[in-house]
mmCIF file of the N, C-alpha and C atoms, coordinates in Angstrom:
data_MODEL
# 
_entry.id   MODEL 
# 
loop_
_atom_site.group_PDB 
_atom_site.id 
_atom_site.type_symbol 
_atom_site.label_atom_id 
_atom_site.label_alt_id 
_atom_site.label_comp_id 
_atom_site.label_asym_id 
_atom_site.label_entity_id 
_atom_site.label_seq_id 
_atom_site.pdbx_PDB_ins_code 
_atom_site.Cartn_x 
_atom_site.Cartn_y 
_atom_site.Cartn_z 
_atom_site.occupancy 
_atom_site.B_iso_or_equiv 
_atom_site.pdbx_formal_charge 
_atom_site.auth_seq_id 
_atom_site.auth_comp_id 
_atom_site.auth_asym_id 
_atom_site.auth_atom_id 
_atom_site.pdbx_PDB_model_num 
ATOM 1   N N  . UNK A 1 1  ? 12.257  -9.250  -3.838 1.00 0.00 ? 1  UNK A N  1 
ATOM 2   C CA . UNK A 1 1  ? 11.479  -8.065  -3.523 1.00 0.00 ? 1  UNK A CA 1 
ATOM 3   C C  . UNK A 1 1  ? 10.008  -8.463  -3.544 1.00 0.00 ? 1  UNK A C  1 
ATOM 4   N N  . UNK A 1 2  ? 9.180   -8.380  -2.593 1.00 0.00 ? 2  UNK A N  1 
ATOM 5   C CA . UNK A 1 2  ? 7.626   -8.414  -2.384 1.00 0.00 ? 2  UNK A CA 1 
ATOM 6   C C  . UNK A 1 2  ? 6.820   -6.836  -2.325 1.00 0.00 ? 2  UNK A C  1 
ATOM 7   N N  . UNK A 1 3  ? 6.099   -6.973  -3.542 1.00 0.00 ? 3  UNK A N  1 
ATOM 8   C CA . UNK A 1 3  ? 5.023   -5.595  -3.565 1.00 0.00 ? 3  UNK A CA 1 
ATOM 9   C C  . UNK A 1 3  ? 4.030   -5.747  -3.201 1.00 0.00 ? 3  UNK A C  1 
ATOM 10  N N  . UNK A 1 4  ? 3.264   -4.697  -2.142 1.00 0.00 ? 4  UNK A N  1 
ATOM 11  C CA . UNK A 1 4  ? 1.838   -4.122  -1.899 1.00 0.00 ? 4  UNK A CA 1 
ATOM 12  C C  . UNK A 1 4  ? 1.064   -3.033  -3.058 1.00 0.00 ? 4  UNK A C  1 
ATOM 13  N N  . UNK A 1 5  ? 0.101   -3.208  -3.168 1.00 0.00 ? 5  UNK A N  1 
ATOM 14  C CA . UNK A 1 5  ? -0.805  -1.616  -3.623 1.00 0.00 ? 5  UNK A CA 1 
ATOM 15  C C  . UNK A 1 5  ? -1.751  -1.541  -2.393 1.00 0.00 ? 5  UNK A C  1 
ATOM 16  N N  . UNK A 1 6  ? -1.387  -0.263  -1.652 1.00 0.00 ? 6  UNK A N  1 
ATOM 17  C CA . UNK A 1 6  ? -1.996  0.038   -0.599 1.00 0.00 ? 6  UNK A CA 1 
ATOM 18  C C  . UNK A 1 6  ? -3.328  1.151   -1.156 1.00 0.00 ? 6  UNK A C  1 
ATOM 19  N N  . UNK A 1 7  ? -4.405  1.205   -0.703 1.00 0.00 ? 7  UNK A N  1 
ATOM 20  C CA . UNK A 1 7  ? -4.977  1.448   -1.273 1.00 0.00 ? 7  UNK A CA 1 
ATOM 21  C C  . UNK A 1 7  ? -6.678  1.637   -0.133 1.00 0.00 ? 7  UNK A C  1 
ATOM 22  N N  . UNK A 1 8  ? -7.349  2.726   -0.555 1.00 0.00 ? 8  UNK A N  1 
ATOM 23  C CA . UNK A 1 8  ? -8.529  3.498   0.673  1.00 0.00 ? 8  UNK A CA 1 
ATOM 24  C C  . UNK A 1 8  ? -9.103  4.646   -0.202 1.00 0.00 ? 8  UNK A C  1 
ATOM 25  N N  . UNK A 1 9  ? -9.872  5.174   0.934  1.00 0.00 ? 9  UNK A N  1 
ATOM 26  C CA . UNK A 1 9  ? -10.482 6.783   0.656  1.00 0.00 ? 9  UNK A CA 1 
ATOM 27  C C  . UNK A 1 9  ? -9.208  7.928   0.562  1.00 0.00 ? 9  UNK A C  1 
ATOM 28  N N  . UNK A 1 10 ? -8.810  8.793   0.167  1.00 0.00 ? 10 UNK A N  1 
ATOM 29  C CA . UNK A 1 10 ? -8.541  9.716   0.674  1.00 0.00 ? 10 UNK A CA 1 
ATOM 30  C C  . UNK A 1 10 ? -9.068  10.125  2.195  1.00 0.00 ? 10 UNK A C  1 
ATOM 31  N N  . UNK A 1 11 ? -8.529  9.498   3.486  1.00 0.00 ? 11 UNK A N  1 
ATOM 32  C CA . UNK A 1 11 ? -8.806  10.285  4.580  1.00 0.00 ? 11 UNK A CA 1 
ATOM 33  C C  . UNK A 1 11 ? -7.338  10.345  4.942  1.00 0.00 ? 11 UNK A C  1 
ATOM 34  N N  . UNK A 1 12 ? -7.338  11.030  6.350  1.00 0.00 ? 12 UNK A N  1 
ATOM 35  C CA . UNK A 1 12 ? -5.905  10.376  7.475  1.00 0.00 ? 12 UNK A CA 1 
ATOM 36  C C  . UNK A 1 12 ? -5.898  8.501   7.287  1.00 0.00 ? 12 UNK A C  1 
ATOM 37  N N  . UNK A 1 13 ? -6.430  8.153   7.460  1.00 0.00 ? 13 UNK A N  1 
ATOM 38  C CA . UNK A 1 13 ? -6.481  6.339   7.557  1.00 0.00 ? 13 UNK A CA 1 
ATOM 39  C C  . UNK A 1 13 ? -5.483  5.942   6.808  1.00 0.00 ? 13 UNK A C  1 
ATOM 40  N N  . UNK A 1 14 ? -5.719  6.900   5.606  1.00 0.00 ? 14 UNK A N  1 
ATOM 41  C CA . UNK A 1 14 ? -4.834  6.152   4.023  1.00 0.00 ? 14 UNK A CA 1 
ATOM 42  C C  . UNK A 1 14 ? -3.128  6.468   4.558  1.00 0.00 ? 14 UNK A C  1 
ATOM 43  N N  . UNK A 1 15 ? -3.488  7.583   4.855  1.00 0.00 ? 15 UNK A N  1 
ATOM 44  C CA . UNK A 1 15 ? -1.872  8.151   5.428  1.00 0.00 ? 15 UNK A CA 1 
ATOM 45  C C  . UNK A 1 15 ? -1.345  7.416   6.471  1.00 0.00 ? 15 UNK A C  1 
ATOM 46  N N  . UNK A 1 16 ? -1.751  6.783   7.589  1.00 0.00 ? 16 UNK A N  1 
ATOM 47  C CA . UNK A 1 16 ? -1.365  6.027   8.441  1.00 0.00 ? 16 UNK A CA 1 
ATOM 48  C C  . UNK A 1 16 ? -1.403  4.479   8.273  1.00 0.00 ? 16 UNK A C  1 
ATOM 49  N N  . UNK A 1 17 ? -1.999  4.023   7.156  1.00 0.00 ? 17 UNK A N  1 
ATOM 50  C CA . UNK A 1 17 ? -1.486  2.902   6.517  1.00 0.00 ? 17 UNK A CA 1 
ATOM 51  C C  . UNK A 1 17 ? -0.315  2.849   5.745  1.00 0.00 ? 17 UNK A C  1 
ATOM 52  N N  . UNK A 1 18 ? -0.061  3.874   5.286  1.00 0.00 ? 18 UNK A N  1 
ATOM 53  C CA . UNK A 1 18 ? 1.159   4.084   4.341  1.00 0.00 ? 18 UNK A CA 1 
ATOM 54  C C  . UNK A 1 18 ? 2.227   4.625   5.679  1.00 0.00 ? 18 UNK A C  1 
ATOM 55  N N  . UNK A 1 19 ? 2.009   4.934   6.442  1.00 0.00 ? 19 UNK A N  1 
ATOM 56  C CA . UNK A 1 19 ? 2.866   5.237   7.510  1.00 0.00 ? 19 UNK A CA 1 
ATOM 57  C C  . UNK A 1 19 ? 3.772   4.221   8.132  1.00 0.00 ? 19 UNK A C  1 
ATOM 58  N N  . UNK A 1 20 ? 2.259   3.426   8.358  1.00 0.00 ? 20 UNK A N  1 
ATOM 59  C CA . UNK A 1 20 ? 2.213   2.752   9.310  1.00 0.00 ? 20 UNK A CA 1 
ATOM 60  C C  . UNK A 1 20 ? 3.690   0.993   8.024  1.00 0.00 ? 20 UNK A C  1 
ATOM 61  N N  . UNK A 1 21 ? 3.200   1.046   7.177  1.00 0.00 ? 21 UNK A N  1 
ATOM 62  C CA . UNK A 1 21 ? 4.201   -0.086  6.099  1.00 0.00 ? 21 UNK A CA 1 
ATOM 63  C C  . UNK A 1 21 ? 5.367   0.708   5.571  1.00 0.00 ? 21 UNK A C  1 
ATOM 64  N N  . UNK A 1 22 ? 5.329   2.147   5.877  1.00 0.00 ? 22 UNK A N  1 
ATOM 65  C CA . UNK A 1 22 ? 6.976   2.949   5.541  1.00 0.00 ? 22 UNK A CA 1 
ATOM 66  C C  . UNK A 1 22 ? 7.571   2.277   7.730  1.00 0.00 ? 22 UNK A C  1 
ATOM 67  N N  . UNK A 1 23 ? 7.290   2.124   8.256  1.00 0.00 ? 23 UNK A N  1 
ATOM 68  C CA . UNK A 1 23 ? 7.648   2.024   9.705  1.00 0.00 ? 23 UNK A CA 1 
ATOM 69  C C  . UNK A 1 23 ? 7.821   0.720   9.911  1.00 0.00 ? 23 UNK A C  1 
ATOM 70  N N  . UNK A 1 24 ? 7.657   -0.214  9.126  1.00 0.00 ? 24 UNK A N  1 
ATOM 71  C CA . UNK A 1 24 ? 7.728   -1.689  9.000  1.00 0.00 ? 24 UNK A CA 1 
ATOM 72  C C  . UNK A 1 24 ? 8.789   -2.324  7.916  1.00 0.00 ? 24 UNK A C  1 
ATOM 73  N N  . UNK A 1 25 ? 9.302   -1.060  7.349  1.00 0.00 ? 25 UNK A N  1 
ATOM 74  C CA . UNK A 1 25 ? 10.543  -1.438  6.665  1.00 0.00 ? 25 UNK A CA 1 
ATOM 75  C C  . UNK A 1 25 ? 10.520  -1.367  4.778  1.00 0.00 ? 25 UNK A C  1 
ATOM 76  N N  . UNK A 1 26 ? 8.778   -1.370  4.737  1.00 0.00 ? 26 UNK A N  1 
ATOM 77  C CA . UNK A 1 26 ? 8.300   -0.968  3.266  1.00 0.00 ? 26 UNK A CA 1 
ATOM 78  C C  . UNK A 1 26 ? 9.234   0.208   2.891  1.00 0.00 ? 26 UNK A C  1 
ATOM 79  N N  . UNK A 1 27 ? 9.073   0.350   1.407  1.00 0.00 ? 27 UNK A N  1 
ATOM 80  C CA . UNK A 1 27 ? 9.798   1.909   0.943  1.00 0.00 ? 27 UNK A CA 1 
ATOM 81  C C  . UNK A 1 27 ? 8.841   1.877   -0.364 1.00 0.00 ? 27 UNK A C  1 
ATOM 82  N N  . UNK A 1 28 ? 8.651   3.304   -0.357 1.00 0.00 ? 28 UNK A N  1 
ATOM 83  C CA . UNK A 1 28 ? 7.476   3.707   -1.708 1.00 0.00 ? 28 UNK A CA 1 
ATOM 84  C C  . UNK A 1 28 ? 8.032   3.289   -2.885 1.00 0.00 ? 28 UNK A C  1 
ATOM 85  N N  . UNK A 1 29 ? 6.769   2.882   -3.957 1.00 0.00 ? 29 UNK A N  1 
ATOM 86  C CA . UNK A 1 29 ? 7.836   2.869   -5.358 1.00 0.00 ? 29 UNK A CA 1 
ATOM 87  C C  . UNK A 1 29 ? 6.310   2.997   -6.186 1.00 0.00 ? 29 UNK A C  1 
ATOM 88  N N  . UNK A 1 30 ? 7.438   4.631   -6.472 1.00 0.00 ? 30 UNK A N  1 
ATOM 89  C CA . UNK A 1 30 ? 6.564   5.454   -7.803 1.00 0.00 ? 30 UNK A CA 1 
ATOM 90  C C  . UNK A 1 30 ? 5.540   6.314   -6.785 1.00 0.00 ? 30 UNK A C  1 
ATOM 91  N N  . UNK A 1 31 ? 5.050   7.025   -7.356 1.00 0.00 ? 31 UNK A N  1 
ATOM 92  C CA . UNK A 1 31 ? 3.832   8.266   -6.759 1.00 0.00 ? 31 UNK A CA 1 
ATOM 93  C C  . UNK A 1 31 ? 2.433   7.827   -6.855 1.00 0.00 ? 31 UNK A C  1 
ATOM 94  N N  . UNK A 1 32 ? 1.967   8.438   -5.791 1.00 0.00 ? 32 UNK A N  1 
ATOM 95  C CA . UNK A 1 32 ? 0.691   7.760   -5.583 1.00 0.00 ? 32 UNK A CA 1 
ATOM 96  C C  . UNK A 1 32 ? -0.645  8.204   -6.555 1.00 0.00 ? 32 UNK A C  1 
ATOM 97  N N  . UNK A 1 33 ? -1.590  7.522   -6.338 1.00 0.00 ? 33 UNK A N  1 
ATOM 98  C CA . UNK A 1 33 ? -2.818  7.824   -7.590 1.00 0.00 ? 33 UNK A CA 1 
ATOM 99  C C  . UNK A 1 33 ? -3.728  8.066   -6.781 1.00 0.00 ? 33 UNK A C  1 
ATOM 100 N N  . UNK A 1 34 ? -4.356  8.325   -7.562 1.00 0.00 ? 34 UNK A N  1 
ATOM 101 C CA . UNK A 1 34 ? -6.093  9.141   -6.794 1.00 0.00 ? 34 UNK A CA 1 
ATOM 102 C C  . UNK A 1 34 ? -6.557  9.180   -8.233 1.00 0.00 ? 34 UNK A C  1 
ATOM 103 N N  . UNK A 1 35 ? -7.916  8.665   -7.309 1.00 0.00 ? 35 UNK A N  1 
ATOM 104 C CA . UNK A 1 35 ? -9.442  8.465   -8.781 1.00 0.00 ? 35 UNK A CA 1 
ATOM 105 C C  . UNK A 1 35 ? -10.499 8.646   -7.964 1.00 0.00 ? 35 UNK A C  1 
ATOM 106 N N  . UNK A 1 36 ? -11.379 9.433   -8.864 1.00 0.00 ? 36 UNK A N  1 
ATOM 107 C CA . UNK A 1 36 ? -12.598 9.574   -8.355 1.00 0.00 ? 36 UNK A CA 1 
ATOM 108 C C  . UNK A 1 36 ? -13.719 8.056   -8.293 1.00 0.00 ? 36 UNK A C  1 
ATOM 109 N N  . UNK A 1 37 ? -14.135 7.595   -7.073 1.00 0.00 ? 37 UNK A N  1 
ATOM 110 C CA . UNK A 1 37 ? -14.674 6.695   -7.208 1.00 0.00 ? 37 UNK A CA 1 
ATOM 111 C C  . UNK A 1 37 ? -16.411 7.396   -7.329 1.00 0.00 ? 37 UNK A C  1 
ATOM 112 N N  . UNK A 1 38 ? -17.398 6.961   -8.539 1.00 0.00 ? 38 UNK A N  1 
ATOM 113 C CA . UNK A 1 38 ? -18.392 7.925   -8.571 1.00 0.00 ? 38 UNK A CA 1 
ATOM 114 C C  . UNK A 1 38 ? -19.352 7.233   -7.929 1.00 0.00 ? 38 UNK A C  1 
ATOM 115 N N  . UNK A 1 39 ? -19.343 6.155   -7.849 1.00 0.00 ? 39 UNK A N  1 
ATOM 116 C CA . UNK A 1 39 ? -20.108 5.459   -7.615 1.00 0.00 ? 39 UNK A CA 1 
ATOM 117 C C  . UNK A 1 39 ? -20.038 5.169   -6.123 1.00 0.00 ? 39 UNK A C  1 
ATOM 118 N N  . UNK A 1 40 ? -19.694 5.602   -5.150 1.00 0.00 ? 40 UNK A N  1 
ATOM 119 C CA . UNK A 1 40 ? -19.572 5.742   -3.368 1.00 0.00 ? 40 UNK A CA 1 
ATOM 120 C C  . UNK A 1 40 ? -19.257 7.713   -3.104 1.00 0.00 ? 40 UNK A C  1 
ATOM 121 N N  . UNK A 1 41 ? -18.963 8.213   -3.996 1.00 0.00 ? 41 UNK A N  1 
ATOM 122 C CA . UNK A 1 41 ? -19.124 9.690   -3.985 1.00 0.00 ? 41 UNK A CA 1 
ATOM 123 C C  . UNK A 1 41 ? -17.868 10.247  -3.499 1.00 0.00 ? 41 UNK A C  1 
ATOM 124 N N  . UNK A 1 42 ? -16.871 9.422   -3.566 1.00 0.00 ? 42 UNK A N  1 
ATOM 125 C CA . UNK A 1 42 ? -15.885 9.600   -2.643 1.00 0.00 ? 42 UNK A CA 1 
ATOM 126 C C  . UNK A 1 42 ? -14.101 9.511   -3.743 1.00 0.00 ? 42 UNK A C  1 
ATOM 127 N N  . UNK A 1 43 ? -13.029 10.281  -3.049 1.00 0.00 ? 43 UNK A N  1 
ATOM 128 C CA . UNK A 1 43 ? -11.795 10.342  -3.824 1.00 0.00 ? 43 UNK A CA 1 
ATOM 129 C C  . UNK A 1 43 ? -10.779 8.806   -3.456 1.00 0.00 ? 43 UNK A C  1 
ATOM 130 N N  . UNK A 1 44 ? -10.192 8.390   -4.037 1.00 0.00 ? 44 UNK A N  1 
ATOM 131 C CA . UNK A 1 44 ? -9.358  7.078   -3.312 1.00 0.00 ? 44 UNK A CA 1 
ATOM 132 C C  . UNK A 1 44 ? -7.665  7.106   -4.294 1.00 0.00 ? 44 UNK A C  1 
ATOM 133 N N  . UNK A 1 45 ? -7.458  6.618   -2.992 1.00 0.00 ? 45 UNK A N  1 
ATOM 134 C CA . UNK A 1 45 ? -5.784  6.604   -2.963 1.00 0.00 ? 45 UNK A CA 1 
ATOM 135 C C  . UNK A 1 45 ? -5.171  5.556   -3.300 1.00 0.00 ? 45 UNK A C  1 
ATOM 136 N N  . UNK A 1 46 ? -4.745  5.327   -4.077 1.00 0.00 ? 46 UNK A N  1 
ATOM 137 C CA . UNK A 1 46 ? -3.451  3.925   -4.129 1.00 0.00 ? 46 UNK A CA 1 
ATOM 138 C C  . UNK A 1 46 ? -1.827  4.501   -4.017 1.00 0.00 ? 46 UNK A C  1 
ATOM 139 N N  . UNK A 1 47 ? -1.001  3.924   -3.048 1.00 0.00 ? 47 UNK A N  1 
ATOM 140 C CA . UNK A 1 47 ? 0.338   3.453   -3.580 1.00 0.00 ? 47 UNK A CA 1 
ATOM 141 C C  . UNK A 1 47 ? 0.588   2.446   -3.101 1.00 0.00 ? 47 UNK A C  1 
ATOM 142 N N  . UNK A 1 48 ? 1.938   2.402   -4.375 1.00 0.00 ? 48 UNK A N  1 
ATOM 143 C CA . UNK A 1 48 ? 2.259   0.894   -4.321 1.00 0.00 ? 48 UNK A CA 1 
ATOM 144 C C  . UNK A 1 48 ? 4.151   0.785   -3.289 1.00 0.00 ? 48 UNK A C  1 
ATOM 145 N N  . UNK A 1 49 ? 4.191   0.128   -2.623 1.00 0.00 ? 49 UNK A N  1 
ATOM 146 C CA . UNK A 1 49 ? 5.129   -0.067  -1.616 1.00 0.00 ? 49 UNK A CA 1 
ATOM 147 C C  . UNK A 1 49 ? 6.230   -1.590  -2.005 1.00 0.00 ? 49 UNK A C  1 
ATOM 148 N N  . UNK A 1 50 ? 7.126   -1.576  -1.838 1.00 0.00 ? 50 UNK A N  1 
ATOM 149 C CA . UNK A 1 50 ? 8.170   -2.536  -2.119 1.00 0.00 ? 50 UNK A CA 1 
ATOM 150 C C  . UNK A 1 50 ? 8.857   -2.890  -1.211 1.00 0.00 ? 50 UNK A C  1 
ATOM 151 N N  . UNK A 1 51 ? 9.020   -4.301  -0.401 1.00 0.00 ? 51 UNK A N  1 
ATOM 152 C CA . UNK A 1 51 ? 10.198  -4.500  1.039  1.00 0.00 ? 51 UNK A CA 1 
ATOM 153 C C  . UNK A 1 51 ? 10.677  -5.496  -0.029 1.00 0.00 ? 51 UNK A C  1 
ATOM 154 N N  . UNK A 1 52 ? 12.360  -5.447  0.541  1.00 0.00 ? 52 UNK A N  1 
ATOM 155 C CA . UNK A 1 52 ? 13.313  -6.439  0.159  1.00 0.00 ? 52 UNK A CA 1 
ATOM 156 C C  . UNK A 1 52 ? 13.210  -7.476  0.888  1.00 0.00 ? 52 UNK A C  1 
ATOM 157 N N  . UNK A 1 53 ? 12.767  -9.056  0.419  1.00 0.00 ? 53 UNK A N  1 
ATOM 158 C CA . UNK A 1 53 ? 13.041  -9.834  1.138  1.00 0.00 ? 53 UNK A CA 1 
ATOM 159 C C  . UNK A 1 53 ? 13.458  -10.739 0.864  1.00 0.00 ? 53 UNK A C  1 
ATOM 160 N N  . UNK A 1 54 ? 14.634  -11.415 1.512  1.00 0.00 ? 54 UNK A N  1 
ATOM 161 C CA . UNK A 1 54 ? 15.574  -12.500 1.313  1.00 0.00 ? 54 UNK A CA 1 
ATOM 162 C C  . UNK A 1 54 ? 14.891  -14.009 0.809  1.00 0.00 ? 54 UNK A C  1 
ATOM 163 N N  . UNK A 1 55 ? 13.735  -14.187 1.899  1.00 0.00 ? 55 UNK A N  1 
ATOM 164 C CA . UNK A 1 55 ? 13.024  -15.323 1.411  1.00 0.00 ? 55 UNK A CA 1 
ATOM 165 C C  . UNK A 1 55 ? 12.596  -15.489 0.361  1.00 0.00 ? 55 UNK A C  1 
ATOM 166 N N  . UNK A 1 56 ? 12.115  -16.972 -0.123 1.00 0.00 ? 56 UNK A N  1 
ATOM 167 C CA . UNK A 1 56 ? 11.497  -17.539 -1.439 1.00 0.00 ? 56 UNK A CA 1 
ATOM 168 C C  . UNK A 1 56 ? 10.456  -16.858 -0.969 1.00 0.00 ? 56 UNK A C  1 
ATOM 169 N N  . UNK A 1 57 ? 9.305   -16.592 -2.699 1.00 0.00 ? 57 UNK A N  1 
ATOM 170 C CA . UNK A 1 57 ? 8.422   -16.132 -2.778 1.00 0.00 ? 57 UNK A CA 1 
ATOM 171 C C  . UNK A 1 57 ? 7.452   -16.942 -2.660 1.00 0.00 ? 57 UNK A C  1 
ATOM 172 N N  . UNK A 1 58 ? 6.226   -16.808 -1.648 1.00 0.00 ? 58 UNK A N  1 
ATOM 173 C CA . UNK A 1 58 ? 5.284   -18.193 -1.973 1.00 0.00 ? 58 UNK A CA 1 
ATOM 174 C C  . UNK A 1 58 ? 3.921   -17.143 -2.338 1.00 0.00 ? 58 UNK A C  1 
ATOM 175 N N  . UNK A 1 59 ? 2.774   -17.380 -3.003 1.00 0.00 ? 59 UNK A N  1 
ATOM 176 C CA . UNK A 1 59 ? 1.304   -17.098 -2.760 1.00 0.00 ? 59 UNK A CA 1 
ATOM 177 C C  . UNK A 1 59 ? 0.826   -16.931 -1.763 1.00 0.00 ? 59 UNK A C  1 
ATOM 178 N N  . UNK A 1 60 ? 1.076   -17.645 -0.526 1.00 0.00 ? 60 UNK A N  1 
ATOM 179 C CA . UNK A 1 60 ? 0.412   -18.000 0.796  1.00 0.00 ? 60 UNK A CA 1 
ATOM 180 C C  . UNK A 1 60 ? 1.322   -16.603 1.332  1.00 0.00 ? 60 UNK A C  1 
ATOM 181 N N  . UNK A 1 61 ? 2.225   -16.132 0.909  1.00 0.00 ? 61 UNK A N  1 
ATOM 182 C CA . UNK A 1 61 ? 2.706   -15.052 2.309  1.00 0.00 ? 61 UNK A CA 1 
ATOM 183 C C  . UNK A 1 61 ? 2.179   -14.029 2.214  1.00 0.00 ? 61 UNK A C  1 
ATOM 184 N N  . UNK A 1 62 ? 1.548   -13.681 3.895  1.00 0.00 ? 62 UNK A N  1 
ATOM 185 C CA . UNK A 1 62 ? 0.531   -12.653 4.277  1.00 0.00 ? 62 UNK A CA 1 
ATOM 186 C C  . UNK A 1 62 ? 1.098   -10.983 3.850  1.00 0.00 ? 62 UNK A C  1 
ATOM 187 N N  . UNK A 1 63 ? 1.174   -10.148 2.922  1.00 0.00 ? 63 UNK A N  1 
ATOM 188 C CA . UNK A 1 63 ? 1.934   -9.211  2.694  1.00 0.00 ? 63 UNK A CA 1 
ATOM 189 C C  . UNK A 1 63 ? 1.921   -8.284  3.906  1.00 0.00 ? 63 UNK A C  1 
ATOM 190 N N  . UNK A 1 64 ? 0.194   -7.716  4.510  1.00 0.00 ? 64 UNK A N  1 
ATOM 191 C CA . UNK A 1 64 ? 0.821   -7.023  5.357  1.00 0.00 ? 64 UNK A CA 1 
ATOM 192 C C  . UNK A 1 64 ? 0.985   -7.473  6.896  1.00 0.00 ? 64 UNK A C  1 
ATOM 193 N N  . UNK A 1 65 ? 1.321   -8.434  6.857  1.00 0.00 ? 65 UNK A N  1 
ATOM 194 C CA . UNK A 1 65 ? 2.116   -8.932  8.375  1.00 0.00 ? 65 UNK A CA 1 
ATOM 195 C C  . UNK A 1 65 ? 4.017   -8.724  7.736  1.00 0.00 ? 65 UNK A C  1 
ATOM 196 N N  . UNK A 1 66 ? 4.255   -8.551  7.071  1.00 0.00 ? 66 UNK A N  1 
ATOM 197 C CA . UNK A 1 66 ? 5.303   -8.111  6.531  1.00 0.00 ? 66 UNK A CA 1 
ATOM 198 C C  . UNK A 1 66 ? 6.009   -7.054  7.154  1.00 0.00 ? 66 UNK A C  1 
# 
């Protein structure tokens, strides 16, 4: 299993990144977070995403070409 933390502003963007790695075979794991970032004035999103993959695990593999 290979994990992402996807992660932005609260806009649409955040949602269509998370869309866009649920449409690529990702599946959510656990509920997403939001923190006030104070220091850019702005709300931000993390979740974290999980794909099953058969291959060995290396450092070098690009997660989101996944």
């Amino acid at each position: 299993m290979i994990y992402r933390l996807l992660t932005a502003d609260d806009t649409s963007a955040f949602c269509h990144k998370v869309s866009e790695a649920l449409a690529k075979g990702w599946e959510l794991y656990g509920s997403p977070s939001y923190a006030y970032d104070s220091q850019n004035n702005v709300m931000r999103c993390a979740q974290a995403v999980v794909k099953h993959e058969h291959a060995p695990y290396s450092p070098d593999l690009k997660l989101g070409q996944q």
